[in-house]
N, C-alpha and C positions, 0 to 999 in steps of 0.2 A: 641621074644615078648610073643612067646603060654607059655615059658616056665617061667617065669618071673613073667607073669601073674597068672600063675597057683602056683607060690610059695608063691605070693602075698596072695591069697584065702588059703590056706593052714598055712599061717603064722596066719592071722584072725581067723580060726577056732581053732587052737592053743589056743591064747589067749581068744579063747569064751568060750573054755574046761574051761582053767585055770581060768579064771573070775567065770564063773558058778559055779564050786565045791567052790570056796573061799567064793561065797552070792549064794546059789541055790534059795534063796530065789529073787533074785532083777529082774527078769524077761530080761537081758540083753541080752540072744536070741532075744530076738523080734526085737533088734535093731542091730544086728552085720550081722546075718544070712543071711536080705535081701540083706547087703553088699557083703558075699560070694559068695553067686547065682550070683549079679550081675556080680562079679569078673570070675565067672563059666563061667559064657555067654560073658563077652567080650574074655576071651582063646579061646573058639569057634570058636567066629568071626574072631581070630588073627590064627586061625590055619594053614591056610595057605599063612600067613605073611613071605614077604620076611628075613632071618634068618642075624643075625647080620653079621661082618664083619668073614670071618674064620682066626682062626692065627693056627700054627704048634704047639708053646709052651705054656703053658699054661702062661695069663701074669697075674703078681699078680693084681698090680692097674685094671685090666680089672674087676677082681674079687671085690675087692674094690669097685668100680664103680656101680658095677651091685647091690653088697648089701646093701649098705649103702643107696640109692636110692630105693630101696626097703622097707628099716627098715623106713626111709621117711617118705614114701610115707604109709605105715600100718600106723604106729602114726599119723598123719593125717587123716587117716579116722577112727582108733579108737575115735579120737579128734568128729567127727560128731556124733558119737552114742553117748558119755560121753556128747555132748554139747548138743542133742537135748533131753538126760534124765534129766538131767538140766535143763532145761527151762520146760520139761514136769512137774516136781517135782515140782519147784518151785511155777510153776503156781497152781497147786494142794492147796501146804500149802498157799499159797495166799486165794484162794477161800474159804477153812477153810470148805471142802465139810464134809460132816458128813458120808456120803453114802460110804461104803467100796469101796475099788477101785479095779476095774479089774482085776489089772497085779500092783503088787508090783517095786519098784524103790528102787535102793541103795539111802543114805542119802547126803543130797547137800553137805556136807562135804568131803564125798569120789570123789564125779561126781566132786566138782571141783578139788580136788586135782590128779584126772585124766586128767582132763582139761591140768591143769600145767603141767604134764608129758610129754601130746603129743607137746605142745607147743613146750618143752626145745628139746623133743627128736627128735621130726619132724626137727629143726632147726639144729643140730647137725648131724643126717645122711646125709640131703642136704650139709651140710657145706663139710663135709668127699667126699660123691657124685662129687660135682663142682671140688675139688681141686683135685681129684684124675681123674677125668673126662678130664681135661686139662693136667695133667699128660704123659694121657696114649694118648692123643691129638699129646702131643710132642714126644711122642716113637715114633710112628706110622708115625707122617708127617713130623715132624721133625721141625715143627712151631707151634704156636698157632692159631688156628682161632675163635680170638674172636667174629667173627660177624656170628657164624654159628650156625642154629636152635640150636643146642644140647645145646650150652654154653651160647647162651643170654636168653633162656626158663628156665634151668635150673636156670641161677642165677637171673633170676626175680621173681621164687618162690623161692629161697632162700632169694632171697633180702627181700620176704611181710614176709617169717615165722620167719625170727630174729629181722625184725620190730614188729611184733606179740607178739612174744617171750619177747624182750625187754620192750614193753608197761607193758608186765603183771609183769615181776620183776620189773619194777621203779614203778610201780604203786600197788603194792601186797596190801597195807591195805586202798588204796579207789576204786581199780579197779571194786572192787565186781564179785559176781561170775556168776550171768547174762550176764556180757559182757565178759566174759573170754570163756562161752560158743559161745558168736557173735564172738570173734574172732577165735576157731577153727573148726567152721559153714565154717565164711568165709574163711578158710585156706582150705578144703575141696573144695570151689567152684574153688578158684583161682588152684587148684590143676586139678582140674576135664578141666578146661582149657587148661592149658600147656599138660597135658597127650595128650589130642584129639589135638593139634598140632602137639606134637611130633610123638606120634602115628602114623600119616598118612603122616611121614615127612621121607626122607632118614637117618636119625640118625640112626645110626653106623650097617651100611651099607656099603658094598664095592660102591668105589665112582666109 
């Protein structure tokens, strides 16, 4: 988990590089960074977290598994920063404030079609995650065990981000970009959920 976790914050800061040089101007440090640190501190905490299952070979779907759930779980929480600069922005051009603003925000055009991103992408690494997760389920036990922490958590946030996901493509030209922000708000919480379940659960662990 220490390790996972810490790829997680490294993957985010990646993309805060790459964001920043692309608008140095949109201030999106402010909203990525506290997520880092967060991610910092829970590696800490997890540091001396009992260590996944060990195998001899190296197993692909393990690897699969592990990144794809990863890639996730980043777009997701990039989805919280892009959703809550969005609603900040918006709110802003609402008000119609005349007074310079603090900290600069990219244009609700870009925030939401980053919105859209993390939607389609968060849905798609979970999707790859789940099936290859039961996969490597089946290597390993040689059955599936549908009723177990790892695969009914897992596919209850896959099940809300391609609900998510799907609202915003049937609905693209009345969904508005407000709510496309509430929905990767909420995909963050419902995230932030299953994690502290699994988290402190025997998933993939020697049983």
């Amino acid at each position: 988990w220490f390790q996972w976790v810490v790829l997680g914050a490294w993957g985010l800061a990646v993309a805060c590089l790459i964001l920043t040089l692309r608008n140095p101007t949109g201030s999106m440090g402010l909203f990525l960074i506290p997520m880092i640190l967060a991610l910092i501190g829970l590696a800490l905490l997890l540091g001396q977290a009992d260590p996944f299952q060990p195998e001899t070979t190296i197993n692909v779907w393990r690897v699969i598994h592990g990144v794809s759930l990863l890639v996730g779980t980043m777009f997701i929480s990039l989805g919280l920063a892009f959703g809550g600069m969005y609603l900040i922005q918006s709110h802003r051009l609402k008000s119609k404030r005349r007074k310079p603003a603090k900290f600069k925000l990219p244009t609700l055009e870009f925030l939401q079609s980053m919105n859209r991103l993390s939607l389609f992408s968060s849905a798609i690494g979970l999707a790859l995650g789940l099936v290859s997760g039961v996969i490597l389920n089946v290597h390993r036990e040689g059955h599936i065990a549908w009723f177990s922490g790892g695969i009914v958590f897992t596919f209850a946030l896959f099940a809300w981000s391609f609900i998510a996901a799907m609202t915003e493509l049937a609905s693209s030209s009345s969904l508005g970009g407000r709510k496309s922000a509430y929905l990767v708000i909420a995909n963050f919480v419902f995230l932030t959920v299953v994690l502290a379940i699994v988290l402190f659960s025997s998933h993939g662990q020697p049983n």
